[in-house]
Every structure is written in C-alpha cells, then in structure tokens.
TIVO-294773 format. One record per residue: x, y negated, z negated of N, C-alpha, C in turn. Coordinates in steps of 0.05 Angstrom, whole numbers, padded with zeros to 5 digits, always signed. Each point is the difference from the previous one (the first is absolute). Example, Ala and Ser with C-alpha at 12.3 -4.5 7.8 and 13.67 -1.06 7.14 Angstrom:
BEGIN
+00264+00114-00156-00018-00024+00000+00018-00024+00000;-00007-00021+00014+00016-00024-00001-00015-00022-00014;
//
This chain:
BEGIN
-00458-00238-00730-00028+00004+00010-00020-00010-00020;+00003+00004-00021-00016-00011-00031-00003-00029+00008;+00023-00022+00005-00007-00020+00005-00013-00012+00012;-00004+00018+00023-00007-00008+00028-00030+00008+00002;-00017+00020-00019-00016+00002-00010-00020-00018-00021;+00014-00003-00021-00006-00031-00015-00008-00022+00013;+00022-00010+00022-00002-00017+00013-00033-00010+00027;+00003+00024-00001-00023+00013+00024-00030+00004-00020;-00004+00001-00024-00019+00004-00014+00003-00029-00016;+00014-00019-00002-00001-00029-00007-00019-00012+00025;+00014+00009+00025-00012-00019+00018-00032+00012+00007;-00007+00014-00005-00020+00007+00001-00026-00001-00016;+00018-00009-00027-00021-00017-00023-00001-00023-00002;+00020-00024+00020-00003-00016+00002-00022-00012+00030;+00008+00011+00014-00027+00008+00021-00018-00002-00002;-00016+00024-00023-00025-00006-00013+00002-00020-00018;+00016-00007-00015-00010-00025-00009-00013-00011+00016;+00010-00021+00020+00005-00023+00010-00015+00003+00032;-00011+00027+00000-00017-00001+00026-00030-00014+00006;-00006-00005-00030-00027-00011-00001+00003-00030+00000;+00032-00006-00004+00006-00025-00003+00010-00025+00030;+00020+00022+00020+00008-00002+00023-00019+00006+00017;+00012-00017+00031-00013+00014+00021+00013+00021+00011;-00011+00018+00014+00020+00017+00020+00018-00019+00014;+00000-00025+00006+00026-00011+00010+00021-00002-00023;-00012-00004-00022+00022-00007-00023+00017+00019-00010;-00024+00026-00002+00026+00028+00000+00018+00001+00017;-00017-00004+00021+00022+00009+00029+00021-00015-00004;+00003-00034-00012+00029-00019+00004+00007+00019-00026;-00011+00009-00018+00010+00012-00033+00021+00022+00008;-00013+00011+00032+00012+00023+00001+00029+00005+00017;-00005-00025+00017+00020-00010+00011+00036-00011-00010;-00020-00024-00019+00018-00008-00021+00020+00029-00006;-00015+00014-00014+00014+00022-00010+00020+00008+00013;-00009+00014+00022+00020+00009+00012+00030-00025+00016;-00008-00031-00006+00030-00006+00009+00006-00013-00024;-00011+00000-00032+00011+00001-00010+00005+00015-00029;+00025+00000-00021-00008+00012-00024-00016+00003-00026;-00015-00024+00017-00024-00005-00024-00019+00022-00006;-00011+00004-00029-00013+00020+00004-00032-00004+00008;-00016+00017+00007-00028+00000+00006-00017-00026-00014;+00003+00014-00027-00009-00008-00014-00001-00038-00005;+00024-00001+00001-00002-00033-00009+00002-00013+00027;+00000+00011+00028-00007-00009+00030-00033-00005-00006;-00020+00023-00007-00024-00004-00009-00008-00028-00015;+00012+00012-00025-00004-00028-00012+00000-00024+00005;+00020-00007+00023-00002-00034+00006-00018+00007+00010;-00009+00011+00034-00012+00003+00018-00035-00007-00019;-00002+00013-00021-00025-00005-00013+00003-00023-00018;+00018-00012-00007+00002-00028-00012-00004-00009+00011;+00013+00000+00035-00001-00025+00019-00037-00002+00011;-00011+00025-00004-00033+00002+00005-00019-00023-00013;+00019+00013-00021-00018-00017-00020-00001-00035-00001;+00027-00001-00003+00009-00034+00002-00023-00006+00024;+00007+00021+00027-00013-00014+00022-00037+00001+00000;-00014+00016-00015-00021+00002-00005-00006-00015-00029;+00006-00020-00020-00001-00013-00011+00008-00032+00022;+00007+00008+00020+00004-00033+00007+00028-00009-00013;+00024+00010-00004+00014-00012-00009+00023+00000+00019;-00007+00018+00026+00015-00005+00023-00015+00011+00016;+00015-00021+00029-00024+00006+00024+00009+00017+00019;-00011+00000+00018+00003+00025+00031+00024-00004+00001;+00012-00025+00006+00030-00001+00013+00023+00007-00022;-00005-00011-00025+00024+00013-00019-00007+00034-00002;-00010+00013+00000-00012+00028-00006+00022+00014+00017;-00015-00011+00024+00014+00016+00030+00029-00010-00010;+00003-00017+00002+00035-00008+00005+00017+00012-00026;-00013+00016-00022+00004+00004-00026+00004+00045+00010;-00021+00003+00011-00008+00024+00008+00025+00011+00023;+00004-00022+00018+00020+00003+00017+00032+00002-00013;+00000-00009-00013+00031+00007-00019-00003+00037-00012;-00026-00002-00010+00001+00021-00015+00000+00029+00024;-00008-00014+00018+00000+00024+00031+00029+00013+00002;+00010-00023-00002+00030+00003+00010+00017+00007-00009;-00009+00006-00032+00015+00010-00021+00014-00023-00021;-00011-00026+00006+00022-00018-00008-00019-00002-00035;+00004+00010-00010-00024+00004-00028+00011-00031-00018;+00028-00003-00001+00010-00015-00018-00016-00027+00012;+00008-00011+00030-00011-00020+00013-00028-00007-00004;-00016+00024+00003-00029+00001-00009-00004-00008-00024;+00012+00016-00013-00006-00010-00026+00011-00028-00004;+00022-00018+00001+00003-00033+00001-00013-00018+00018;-00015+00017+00016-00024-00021+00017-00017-00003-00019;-00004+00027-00009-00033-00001-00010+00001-00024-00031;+00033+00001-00004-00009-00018-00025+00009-00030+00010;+00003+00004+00019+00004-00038+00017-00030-00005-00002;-00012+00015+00011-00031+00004+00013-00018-00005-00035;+00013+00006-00012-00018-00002-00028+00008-00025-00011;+00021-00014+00002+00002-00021-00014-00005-00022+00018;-00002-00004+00031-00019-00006+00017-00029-00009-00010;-00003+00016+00002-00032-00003-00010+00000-00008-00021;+00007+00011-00025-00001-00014-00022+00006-00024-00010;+00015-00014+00009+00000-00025+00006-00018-00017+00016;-00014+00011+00017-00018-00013+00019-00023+00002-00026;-00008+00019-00017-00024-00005-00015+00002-00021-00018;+00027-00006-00020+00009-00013-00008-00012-00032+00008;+00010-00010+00028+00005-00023+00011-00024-00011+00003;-00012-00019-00012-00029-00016+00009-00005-00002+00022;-00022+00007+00008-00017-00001+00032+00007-00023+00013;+00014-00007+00018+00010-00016+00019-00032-00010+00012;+00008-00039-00006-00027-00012+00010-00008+00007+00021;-00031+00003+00009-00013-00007+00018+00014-00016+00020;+00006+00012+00031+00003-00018+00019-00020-00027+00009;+00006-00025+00000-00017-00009+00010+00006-00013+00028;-00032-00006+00014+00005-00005+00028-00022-00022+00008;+00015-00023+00012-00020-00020+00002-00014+00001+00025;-00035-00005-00007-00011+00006+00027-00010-00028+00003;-00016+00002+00015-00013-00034+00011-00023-00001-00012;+00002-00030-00011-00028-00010-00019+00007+00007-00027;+00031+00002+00000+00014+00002-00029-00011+00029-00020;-00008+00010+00018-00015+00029-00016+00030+00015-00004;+00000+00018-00022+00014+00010-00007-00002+00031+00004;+00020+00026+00011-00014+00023+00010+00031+00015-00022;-00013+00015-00024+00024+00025-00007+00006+00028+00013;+00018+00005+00003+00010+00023+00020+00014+00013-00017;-00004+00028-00006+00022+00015-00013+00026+00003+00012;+00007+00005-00018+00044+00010+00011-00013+00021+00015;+00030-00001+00036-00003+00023+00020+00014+00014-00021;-00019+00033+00008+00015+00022-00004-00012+00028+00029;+00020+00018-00005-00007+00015+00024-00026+00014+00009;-00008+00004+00017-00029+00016+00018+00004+00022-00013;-00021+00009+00000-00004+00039-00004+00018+00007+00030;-00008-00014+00019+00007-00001+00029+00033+00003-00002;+00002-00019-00011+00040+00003+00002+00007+00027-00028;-00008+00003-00024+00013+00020-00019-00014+00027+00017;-00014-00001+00023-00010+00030+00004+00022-00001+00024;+00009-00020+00008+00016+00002+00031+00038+00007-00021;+00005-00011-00017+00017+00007-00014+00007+00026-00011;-00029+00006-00014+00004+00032+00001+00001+00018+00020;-00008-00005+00021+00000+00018+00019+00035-00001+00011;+00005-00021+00003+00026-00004+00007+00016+00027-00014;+00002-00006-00031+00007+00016-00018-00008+00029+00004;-00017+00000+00002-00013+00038+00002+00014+00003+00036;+00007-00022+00014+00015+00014+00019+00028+00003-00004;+00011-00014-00013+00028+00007-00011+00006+00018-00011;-00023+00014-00018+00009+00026-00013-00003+00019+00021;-00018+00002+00010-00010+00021+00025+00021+00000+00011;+00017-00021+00009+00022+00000+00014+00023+00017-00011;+00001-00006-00022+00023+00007-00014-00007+00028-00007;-00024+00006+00000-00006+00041-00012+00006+00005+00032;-00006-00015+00021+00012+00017+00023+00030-00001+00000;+00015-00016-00001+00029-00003+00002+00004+00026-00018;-00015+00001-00025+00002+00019-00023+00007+00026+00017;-00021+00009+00009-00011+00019+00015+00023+00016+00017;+00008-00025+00021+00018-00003+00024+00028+00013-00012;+00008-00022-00022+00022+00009-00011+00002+00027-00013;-00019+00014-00013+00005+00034-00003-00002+00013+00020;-00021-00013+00024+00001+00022+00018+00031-00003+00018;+00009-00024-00001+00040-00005+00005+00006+00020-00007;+00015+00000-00029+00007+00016-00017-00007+00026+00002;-00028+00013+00002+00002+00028+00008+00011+00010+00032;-00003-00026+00021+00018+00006+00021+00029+00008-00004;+00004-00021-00014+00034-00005-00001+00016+00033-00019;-00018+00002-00021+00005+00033-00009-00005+00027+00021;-00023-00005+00016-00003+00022+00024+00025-00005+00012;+00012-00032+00014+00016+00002+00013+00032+00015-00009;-00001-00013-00023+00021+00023-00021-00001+00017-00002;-00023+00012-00003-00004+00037+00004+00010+00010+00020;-00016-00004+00028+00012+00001+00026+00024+00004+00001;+00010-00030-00005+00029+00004-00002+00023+00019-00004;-00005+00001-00034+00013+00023-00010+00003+00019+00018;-00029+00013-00001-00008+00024+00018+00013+00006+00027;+00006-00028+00013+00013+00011+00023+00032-00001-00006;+00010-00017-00022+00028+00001-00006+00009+00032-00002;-00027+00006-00018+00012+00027-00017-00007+00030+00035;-00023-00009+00013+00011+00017+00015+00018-00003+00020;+00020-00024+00013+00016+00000+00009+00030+00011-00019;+00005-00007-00017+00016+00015-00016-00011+00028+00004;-00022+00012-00012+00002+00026-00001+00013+00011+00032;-00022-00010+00026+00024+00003+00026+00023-00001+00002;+00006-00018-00005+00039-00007-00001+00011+00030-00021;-00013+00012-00013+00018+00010-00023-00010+00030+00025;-00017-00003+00003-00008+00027+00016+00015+00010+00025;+00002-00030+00020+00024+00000+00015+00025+00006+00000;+00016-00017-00037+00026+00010+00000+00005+00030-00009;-00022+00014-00013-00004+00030-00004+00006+00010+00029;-00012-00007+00017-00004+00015+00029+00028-00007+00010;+00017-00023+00005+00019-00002+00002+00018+00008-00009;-00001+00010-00021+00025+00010-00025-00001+00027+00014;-00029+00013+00005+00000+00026-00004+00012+00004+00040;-00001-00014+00017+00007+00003+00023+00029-00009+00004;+00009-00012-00019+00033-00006-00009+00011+00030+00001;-00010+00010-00028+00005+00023-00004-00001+00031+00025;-00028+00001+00006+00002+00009+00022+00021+00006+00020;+00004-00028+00016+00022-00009+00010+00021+00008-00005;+00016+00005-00027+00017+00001-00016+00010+00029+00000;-00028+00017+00008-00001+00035+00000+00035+00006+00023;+00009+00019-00005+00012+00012+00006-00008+00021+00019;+00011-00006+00030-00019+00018+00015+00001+00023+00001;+00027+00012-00020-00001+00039-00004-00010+00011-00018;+00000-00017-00022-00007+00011-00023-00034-00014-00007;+00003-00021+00005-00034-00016-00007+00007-00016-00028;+00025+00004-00006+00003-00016-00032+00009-00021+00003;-00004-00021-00023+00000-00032+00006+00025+00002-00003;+00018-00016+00011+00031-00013+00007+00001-00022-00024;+00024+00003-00010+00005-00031-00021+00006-00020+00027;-00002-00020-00015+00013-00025+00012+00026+00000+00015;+00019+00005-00021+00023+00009+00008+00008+00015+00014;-00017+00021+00015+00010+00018+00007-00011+00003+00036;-00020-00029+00007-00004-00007+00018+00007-00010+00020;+00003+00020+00029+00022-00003+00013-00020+00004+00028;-00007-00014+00018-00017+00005+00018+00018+00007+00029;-00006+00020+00017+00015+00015+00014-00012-00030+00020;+00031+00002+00016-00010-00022+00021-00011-00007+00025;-00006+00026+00014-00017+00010+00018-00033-00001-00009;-00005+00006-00008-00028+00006-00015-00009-00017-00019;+00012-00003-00017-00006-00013-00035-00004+00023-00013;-00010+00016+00001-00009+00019-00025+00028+00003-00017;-00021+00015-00025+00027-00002-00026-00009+00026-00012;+00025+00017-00007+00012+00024-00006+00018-00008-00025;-00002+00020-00019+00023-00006-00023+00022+00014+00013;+00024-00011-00011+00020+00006+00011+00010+00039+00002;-00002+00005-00020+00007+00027-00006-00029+00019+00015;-00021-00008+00021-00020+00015+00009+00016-00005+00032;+00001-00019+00000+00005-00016+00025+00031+00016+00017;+00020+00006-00023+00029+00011+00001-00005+00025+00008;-00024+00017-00026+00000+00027+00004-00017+00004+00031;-00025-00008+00010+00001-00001+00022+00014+00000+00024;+00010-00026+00005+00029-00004+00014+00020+00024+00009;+00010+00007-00035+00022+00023+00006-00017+00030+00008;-00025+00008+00002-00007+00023+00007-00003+00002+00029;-00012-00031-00004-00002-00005+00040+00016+00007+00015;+00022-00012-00015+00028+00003+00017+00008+00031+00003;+00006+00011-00022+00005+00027-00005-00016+00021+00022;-00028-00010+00005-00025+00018+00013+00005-00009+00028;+00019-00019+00008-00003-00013+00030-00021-00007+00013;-00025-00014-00021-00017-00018+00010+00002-00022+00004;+00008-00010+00021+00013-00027+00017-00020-00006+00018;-00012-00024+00015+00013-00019-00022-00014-00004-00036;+00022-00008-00012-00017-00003-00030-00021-00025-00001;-00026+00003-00009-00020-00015+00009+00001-00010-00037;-00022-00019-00001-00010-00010-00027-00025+00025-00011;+00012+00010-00024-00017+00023-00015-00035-00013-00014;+00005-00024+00010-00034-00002-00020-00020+00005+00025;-00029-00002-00006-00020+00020+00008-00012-00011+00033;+00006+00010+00021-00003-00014+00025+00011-00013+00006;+00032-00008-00003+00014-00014+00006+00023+00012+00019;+00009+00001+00024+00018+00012+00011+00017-00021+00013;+00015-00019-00010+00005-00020+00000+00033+00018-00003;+00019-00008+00016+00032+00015-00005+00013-00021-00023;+00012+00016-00018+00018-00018-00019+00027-00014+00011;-00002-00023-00012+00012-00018+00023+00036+00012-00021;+00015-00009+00015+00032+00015-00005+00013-00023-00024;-00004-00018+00003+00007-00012-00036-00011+00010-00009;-00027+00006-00001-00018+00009-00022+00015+00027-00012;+00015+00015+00021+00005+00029-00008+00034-00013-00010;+00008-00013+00004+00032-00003-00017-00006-00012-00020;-00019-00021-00006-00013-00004-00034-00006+00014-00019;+00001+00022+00006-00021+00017-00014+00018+00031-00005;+00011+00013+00023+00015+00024+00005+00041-00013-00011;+00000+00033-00011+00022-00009-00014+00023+00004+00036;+00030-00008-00013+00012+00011+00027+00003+00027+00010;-00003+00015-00010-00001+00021+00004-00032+00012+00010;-00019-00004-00007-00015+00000+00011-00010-00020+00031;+00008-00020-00003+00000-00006+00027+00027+00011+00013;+00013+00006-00006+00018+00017+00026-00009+00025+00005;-00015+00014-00012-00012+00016+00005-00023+00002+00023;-00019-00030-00011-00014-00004+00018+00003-00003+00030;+00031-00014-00002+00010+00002+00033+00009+00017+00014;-00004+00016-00018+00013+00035+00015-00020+00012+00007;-00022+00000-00013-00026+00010+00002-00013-00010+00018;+00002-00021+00005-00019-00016+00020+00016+00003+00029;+00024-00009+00006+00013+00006+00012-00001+00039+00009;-00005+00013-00009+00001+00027+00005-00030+00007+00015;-00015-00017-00015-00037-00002+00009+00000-00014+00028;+00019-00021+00009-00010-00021+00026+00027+00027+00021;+00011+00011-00013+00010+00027+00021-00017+00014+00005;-00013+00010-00019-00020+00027+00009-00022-00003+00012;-00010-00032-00005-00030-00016+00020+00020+00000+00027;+00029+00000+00009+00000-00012+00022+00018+00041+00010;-00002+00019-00012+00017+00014+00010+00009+00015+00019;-00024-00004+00027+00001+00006+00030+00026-00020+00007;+00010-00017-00010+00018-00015+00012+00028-00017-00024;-00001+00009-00022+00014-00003-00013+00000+00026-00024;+00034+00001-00010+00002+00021-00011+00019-00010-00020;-00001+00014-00030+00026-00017-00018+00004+00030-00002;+00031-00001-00012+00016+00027-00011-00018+00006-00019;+00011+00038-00004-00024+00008-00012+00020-00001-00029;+00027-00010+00007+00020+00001-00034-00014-00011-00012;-00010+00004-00021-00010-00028-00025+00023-00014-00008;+00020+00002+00001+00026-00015-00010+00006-00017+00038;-00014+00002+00009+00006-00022+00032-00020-00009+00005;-00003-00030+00007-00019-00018+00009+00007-00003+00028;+00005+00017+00018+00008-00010+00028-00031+00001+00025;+00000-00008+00012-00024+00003+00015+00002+00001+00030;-00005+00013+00011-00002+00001+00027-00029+00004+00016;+00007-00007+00028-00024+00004+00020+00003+00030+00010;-00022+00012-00003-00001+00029+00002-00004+00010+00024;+00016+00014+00015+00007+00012+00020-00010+00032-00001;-00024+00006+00007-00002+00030-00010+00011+00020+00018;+00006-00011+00031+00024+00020+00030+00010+00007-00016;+00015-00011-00019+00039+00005-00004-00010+00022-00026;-00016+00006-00011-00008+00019-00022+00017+00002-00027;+00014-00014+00009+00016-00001-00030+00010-00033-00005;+00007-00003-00025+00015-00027+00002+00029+00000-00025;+00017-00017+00005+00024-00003-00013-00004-00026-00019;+00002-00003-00022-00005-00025-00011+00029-00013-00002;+00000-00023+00015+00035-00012-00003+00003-00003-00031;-00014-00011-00014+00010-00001-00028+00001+00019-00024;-00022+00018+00004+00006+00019-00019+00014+00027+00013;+00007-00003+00035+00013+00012+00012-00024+00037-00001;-00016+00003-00010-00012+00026-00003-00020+00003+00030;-00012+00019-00001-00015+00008+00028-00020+00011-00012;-00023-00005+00019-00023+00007-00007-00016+00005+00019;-00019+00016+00004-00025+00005+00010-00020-00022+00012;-00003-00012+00019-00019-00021+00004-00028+00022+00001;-00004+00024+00001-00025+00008-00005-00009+00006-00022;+00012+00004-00021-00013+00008-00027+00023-00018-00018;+00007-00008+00006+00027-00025-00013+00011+00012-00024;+00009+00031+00000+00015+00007-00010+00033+00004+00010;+00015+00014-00025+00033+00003+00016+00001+00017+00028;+00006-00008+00018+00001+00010+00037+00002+00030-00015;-00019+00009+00018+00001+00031+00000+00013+00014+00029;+00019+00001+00006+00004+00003+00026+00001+00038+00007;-00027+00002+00015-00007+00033+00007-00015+00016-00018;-00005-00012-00021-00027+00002-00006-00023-00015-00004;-00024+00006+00016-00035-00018-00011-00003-00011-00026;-00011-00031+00004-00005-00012-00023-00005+00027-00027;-00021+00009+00013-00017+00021-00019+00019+00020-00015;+00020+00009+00023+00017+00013-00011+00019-00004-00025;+00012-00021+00015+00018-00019-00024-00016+00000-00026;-00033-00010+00004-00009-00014-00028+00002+00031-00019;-00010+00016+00013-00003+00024-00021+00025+00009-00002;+00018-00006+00005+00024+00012-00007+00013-00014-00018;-00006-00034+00005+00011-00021-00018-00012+00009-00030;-00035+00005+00003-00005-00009-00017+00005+00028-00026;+00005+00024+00016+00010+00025-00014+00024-00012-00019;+00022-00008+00020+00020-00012-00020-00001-00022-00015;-00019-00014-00002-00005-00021-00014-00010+00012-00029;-00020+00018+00004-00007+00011-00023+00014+00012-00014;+00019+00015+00006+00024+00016-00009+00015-00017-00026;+00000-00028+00016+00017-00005-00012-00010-00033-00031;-00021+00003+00008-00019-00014-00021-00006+00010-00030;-00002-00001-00025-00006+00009-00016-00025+00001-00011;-00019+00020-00008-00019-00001-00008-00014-00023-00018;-00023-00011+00001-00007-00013-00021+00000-00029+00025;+00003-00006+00013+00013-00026+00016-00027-00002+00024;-00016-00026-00006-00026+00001+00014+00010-00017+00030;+00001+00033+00014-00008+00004+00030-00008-00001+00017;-00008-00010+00025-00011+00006+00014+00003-00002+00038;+00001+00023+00007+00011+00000+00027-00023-00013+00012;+00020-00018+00025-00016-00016+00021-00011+00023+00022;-00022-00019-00012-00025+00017+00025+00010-00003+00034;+00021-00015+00002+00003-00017+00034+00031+00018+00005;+00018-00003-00023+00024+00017+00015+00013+00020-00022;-00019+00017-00022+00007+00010-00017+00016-00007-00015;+00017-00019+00008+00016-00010-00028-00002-00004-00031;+00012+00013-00010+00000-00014-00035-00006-00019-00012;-00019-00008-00014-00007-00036-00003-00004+00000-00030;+00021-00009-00019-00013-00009-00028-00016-00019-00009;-00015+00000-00020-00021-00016+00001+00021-00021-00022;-00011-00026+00006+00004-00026-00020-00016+00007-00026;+00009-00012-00022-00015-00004-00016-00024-00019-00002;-00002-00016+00024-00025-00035-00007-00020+00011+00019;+00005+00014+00018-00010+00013+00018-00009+00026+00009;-00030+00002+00016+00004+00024+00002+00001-00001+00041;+00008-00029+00003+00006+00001+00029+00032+00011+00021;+00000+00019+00002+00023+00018+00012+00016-00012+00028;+00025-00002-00007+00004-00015+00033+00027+00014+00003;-00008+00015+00024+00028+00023+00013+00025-00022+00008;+00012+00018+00004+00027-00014+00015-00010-00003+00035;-00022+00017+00006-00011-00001+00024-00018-00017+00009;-00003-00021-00018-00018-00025+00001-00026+00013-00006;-00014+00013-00009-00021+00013+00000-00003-00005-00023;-00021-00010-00009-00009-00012-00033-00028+00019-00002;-00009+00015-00022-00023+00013-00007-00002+00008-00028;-00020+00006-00011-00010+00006-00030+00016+00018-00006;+00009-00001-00025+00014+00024-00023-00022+00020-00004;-00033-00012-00012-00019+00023+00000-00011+00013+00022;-00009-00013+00024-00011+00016+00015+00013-00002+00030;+00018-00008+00000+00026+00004+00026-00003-00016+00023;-00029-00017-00007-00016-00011+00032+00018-00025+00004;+00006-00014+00019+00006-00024+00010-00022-00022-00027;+00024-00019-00011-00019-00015-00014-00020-00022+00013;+00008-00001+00020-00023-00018+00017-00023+00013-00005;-00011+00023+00002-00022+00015-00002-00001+00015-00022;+00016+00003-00014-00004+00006-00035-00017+00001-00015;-00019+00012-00009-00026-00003-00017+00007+00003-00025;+00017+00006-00013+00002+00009-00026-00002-00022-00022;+00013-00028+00014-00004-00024-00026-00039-00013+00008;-00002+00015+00013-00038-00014+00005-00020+00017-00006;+00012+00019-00017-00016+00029-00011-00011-00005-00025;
//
C-alpha cells in the first residue's frame, strides 16, 4: 500500500508541475498514456511539455505534434520518443541548408515575377488538425466502448457464475430430496427403520419392503391367529402376500404350518357345507351331512358329533356331554397349565405359547383372554 501511495503523490506533483505548461488535452493523452503503459507520470509529462515547447518555439509543426501526441495516446512512449528525435534532426538540418533560390517565372515582355516556395494554407494545417482531433475523439470513444465491453463482459461473468452456482446449489438440493425419499422408500413398513441394502427384498404383489425378521414375525403370528388371507403389513395396503413370497421368507416348518392353518380357516368360512375331522392328527375332509347326526371318519376310523364336532355322544345332549367331558377333563389336567374351556362345546383348550388365539377340536377359534369369537375380539385394539 506504501507504494501505491508514493506513486499516487508523485503523480500528483507532477500534475502541478506541468499543468500551467499542458493543455487539458495533453493531460488527458498524459493520462491515458499512463494507463496503457508503464511509464511513469512524470516523464509522460515531460515529453508532452517538451513536445509544447519544441511546437511553440516553431521547431515543429501541427502535423509532427499530432502524429508525435498520437503515439504517446497509445502508449507507444518509446515510438514517441524516436519520432520526436527524427522530427528534431529534420528540422535541424533544414536550418542548416541555404535558402533554396527564388523560383523564377517567365512572363511576357521578358519581365521577371519571384514567387516564394509552396507551403501549406492555414486552410489545409487547420483541415489536418481537425482530421487529427477526430482521430483521437475516435479513439477516446473506442476507449470508452471498450471499458464499457469489458464491464459487460464481467457482469456477464457475474451472471454467469451466479446462475452456475445456483443451479448446482439446486442439483445438490434435489439429490438431498432424493437421497432423503431413497431412504424413505427404504423404511420398513412395521417398524419405520431404514433397511440396509442388502437386506432389500420387495414383496412381489405390492413392492413394499419389510426387514426380514419383522416381515417373518408378522407372518408367523398371522398364521398362528388365523388371519387369512395374509395381506401386506405396511400402512393401507391390503394387498394378499403372494405364496413365493411366503416360501422365501417362512422356514419349512412354518409354512407347513401355514397350510394347516389356512386350510383349517377356508373349512370354517365354508362350514354349512364342508367339515374336516375334529382329530388334529387327521386331515380328512368331508361334505357335511347334518340328517345322519353323527359321522365315522374312514381314516382315523373315530366318530363324532356333526353338531358340536365332538366324540359321538350317543343319548346324551351336546350340553350334557360337554359338562361331563369337561368335569373329566379337569380331573385329569395338572394345575399350573394355561386353560381354557371352549365357550361353543365346553371342551378343554390349551393355550399355545405365540398365541393367545384358541382353536377347539370343535372348529371354534376364540380369545384365551376374553373367550369372544376372534372375529369380534377387542382386546388386541384396546
């Protein structure tokens, strides 16, 4: 900054010097100069007031001045300066050289008429200068033109930038919003927690995605609870899980389970007209005949009740039988062992451990806690 100060208080004592000396056009080329080239102030002045002088002594005229002044416009200082000393030894030689004779011109009657040597009109050195004072005018407008370019061409770079940098900032804002709807996406529709990569497995009915171990434990309760059909667990989706989906995922044992279960469920939706043995160790199925009041199962060979689908009671009422069954049932159970007689034919019913959904030998499925049919069950919506 020190320098740049110095510098700035040089040119400003050279200024005053040389202001009484210059015209305001001469600063103006002084100032020009400057700026296209490294010359300093100071010795730009100095010719500019040498060249005054030479030209106000007569030792150069309108046209070397201008054409001397015009270098120095342009910054060309060195050029300037080797005109100006062409321009001095020019002249100086012309003082030198003896006055070139008198032209003479013969007129008629032998008279003799002297004519000085042509030299130029005020008419032509004022049409010369003007020429000149339009060339600079020209050139301070080109001057002009060209910064006001240049401050376009930086606005236009500004601009620029400006819109580079806010399309990037969009793009970066977008892949945020994308990333974060990746993720989203990614949610696990039981739990709400993001899924790794790996562990992304889109059910093929639907698309939605469940981690595996939410997706399983679901699954196996469904089954267990005989809610069939099994639908997709994320939020408004009742979309049925398609049956690869359930052998991908369910071990074998759990899908054979599932087919017992489900199979036991499309009996009890249809059981005005179909009936399976009430053995849990027999899968046999028949069309239910309720005239004949009893039935014989060919394969597990036992008999049963088509009205309360317990073992044939023959000569005593369902009702009878159940309370008598279920007297000896208790008898012979040991304390401590979670219980619970069916509300439909008094029978004995142990509860599962995964479950608290109860399913008689009488087809009759209802709550361990509050005994109701789980179709209408309130207790898991409490």
């Amino acid at each position: 900054m020190g320098d740049s100060l110095t510098e700035y208080t040089e040119d400003l004592n050279a200024i005053e010097e040389y202001s009484s000396r210059l015209s305001p056009q001469g600063l103006y080329i002084a100032g020009v100069a400057k700026a296209k080239s490294s010359t300093p102030l100071a010795k730009i002045l100095k010719i500019l007031a040498f060249i005054q002088a030479k030209y106000e002594g007569n030792k150069l005229n309108d046209t070397n001045k201008a054409i001397i002044e015009f270098h120095i416009y342009q910054g060309k200082i060195d050029k300037a300066t080797e005109q100006l000393k062409k321009f001095q030894k020019t002249s100086s030689k012309n003082e030198e050289e003896p006055p070139k004779p008198q032209s003479v011109q013969k007129q008629e009657g032998n008279s003799m008429k002297i004519e000085p040597e042509s030299k130029l009109s005020n008419a032509q050195v004022a049409e010369i200068e003007q020429k000149l004072l339009d060339v600079i005018k020209k050139l301070k407008i080109e001057e002009e033109e060209d910064v006001l370019r240049k401050r376009k061409l930086q606005e236009q770079k500004r601009l620029e930038a400006e819109r580079e940098a806010k399309e990037q900032q969009e793009k970066k804002n977008k892949e945020e919003q994308d990333r974060k709807k990746k993720l989203e996406a990614l949610k696990c529709g039981i739990c709400k927690e993001v899924i790794p990569e790996e562990e992304v497995n889109p059910l093929e009915t639907c698309g939605h995605l469940h981690h595996k171990l939410c997706l399983v434990d679901y699954l196996e309760n469904s089954i267990y609870e005989y809610k069939f059909p099994l639908v997709c667990p994320s939020q408004n989706c009742k979309v049925e899980v398609a049956l690869a989906d359930l052998k991908s995922r369910l071990t074998r044992d759990q899908f054979k389970t599932y087919e017992e279960n489900s199979f036991k469920h499309y009996i009890d939706q249809n059981s005005t007209d179909l009936c399976s043995c009430p053995n849990p160790n027999c899968r046999n199925m028949f069309i239910l005949d309720t005239d004949q009041g009893y039935y014989q199962c060919p394969m597990c060979k036992r008999e049963y009740c088509l009205i309360c689908r317990c073992d044939y009671h023959k000569g005593y009422s369902c009702d009878q039988w159940g309370r008598n069954y279920l007297n000896n049932q208790q008898e012979q159970y040991y304390p401590g062992l979670k219980l619970k007689a069916c509300p439909h034919c008094r029978r004995w019913v142990e509860k599962e451990e995964k479950t608290n959904v109860m399913r008689c030998q009488c087809s009759y499925i209802f709550c361990f806690d509050c005994g109701a049919d789980t179709r209408t069950c309130m207790c898991k919506k409490k």
